[in-house]
C-alpha positions as CSV (number, residue, x, y, z in Angstrom):
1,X,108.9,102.6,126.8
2,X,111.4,104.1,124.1
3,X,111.6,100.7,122.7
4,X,108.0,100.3,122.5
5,X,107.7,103.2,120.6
6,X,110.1,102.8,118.5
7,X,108.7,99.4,117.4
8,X,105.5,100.8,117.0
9,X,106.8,103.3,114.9
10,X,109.1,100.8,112.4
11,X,106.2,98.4,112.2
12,X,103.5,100.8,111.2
13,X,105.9,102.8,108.7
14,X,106.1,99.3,106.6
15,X,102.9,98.7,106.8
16,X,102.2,102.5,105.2
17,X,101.0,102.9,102.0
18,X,103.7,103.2,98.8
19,X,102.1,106.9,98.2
20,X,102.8,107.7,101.6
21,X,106.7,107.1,101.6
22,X,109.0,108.9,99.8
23,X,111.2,107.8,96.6
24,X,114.3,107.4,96.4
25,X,116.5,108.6,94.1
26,X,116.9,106.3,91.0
27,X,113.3,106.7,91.0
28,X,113.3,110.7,90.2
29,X,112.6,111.9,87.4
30,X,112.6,115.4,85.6
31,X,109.8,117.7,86.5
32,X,107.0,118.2,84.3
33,X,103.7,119.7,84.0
34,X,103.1,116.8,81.2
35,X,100.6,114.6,83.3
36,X,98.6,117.4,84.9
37,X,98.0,118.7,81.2
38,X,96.9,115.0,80.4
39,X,94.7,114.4,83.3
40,X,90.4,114.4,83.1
41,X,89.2,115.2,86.9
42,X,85.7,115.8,88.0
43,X,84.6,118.9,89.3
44,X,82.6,119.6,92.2
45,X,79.1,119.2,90.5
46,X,80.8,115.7,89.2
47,X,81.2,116.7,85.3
48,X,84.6,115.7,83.6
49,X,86.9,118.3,83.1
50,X,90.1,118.6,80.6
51,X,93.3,120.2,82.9
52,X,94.0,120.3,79.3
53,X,92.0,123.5,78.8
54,X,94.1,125.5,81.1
55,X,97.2,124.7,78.3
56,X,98.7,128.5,76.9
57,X,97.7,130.1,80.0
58,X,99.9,131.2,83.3
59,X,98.2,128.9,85.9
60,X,99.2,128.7,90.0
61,X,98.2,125.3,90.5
62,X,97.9,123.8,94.7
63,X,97.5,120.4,95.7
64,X,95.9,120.8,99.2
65,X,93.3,118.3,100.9
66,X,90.4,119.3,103.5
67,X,92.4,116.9,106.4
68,X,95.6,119.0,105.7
69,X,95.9,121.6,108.2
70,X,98.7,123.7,106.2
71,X,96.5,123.2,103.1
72,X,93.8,124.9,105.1
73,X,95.4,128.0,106.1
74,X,97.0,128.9,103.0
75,X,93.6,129.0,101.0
76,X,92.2,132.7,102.1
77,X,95.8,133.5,100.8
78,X,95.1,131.7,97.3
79,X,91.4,133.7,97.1
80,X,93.3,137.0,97.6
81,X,96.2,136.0,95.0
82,X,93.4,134.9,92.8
83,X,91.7,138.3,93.1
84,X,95.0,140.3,92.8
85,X,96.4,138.3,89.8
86,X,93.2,137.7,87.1
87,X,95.3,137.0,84.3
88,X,96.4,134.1,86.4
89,X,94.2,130.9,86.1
90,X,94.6,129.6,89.8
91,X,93.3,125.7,89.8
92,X,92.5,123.6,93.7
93,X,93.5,120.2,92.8
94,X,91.8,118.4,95.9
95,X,94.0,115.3,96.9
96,X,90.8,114.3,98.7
97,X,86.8,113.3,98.2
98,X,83.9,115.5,96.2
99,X,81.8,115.0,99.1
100,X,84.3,116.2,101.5
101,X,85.2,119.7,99.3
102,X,81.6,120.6,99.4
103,X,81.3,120.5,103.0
104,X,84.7,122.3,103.5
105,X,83.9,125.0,101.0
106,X,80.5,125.7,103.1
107,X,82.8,127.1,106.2
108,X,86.1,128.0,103.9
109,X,85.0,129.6,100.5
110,X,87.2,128.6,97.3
111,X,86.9,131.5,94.7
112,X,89.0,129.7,91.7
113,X,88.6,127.0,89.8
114,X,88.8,123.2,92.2
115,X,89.3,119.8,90.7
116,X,89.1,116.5,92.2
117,X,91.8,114.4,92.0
118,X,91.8,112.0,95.0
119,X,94.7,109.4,95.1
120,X,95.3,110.6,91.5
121,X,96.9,113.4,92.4
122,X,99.9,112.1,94.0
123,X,101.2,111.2,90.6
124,X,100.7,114.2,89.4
125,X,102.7,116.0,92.4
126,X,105.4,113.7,91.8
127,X,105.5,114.2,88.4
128,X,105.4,118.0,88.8
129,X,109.1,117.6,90.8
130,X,107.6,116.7,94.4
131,X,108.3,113.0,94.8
132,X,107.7,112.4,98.7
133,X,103.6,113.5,97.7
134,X,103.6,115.8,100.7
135,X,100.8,118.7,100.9
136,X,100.2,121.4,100.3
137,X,102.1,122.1,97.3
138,X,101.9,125.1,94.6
139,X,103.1,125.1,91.2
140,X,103.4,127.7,89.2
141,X,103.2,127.0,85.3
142,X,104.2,129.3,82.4
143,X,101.5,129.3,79.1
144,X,104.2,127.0,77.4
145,X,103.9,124.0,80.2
146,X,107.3,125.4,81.8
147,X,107.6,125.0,85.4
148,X,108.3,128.4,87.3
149,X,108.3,127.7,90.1
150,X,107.4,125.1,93.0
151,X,107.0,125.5,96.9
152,X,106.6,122.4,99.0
153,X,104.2,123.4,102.8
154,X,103.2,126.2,103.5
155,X,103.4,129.2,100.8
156,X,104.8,132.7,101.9
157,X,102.0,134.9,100.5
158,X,104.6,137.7,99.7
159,X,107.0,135.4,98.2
160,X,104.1,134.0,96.0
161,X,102.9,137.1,95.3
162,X,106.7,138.1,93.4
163,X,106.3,134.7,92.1
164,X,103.3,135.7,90.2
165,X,104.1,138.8,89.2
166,X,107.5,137.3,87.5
167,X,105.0,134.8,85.8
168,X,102.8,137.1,84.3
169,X,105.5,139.7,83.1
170,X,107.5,136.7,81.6
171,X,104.2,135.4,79.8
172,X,103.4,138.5,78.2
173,X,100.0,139.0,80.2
């Protein structure tokens, strides 16, 4: 039965998608916010929005998905950050559907800014310094496009909170 398994296992992992495995290292590259400034995504009523606009401000940036149970539990954490820390732009980037964020945000309230970025958005989490893809994953971005700092899973809300605070005393705010 091992053997079974483990066949099962090795067959369906080369059959999985290329954004679902991890690269290796000759393919890493040095973190940068570059591509999420670049990137258009729609909103949840559909418009097209600029991450551009966010550019010069301190911004705590997650990459979470409505399937991702981790993602899930660290948003009532976000909405109190959010409310603590003002002069902080918080931005959802939703690795997932428009249709699907509606629905979730009927039982889960998001109260920052949420932008759709579907299968996008794992090219912009690599390019941000996370080049396995996984979710959830927070990024916190000084008004000059420096990374701060980046946590991979689930975020400590104490240690996010310091995290913060450093980010805004650093930017000036």
């Amino acid at each position: 039965m091992l053997a079974v398994g483990w066949y099962g296992w090795k067959t369906s992992a080369r059959r999985a998608p290329q954004a679902n495995r991890a690269m290796g290292p000759a393919a890493a590259v040095e973190p940068s916010s570059a591509a999420f400034f670049q990137a258009q995504l729609p909103d949840l009523g559909g418009s097209e929005f600029a991450l551009s606009q966010w550019r010069g401000q301190p911004l705590v940036v997650n990459f979470w998905a409505t399937w991702c149970p981790p993602c899930v539990k660290e948003i009532p954490y976000l909405n109190e950050l959010a409310a603590k820390h003002p002069k902080a732009q918080f931005v959802g980037v939703a690795i997932d559907t428009a249709p699907n964020v509606r629905e979730f945000i009927k039982t889960i309230p998001i109260d920052y800014a949420v932008v759709i970025a579907g299968h996008q958005g794992i090219g912009m989490v690599r390019a941000l310094g996370n080049p396995a893809g996984g979710l959830p994953f927070t990024v916190l971005i000084r008004p000059d496009g420096s990374l701060q700092d980046a946590t991979m899973g689930l975020i400590s809300p104490d240690v996010l909170d310091q995290q913060i605070e450093r980010l805004l005393a650093s930017s000036g705010v």
